[in-house]
C-alpha positions in Angstrom: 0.0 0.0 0.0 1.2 3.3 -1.1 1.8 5.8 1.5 -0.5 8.9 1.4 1.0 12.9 1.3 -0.8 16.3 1.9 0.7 18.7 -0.3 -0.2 22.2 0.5 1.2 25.3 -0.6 1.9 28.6 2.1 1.1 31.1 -0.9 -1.9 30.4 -2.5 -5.3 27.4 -2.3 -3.1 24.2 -3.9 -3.8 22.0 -1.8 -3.9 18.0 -2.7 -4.0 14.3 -1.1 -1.3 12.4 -2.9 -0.6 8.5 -3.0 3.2 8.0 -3.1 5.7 9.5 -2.2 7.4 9.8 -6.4 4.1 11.3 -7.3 3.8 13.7 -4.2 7.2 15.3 -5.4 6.5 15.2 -8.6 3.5 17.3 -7.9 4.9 19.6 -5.7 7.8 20.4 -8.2 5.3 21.4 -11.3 3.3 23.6 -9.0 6.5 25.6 -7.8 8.0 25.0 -11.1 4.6 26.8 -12.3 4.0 29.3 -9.9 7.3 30.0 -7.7 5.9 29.2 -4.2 6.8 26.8 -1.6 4.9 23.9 -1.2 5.1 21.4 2.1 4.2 17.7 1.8 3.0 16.0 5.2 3.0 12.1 5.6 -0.7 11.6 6.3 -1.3 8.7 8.4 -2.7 5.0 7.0 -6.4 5.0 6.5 -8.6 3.0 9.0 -10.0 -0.1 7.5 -13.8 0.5 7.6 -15.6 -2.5 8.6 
């Protein structure tokens, strides 16, 4: 199971639950590729199994 990632930016609304940790940077490099801000990505904790 892929780990999940919050990536949020400080400057503006981008804001976006990624699966993977490759596809969370990748993410966060084209938006401040695109736009110049800083964006954080948090390791979000698993997701309880819903029985």
């Amino acid at each position: 199971m892929a780990k999940r990632f919050q990536v949020e930016c400080s400057a503006c609304s981008f804001e976006r639950e990624i699966e993977g940790r490759v596809t969370a940077g990748r993410v966060a490099h084209d938006h401040r590729r695109e736009t110049g801000h800083d964006v954080v990505a948090v390791e979000l904790p698993p997701r309880q199994a819903v029985e």
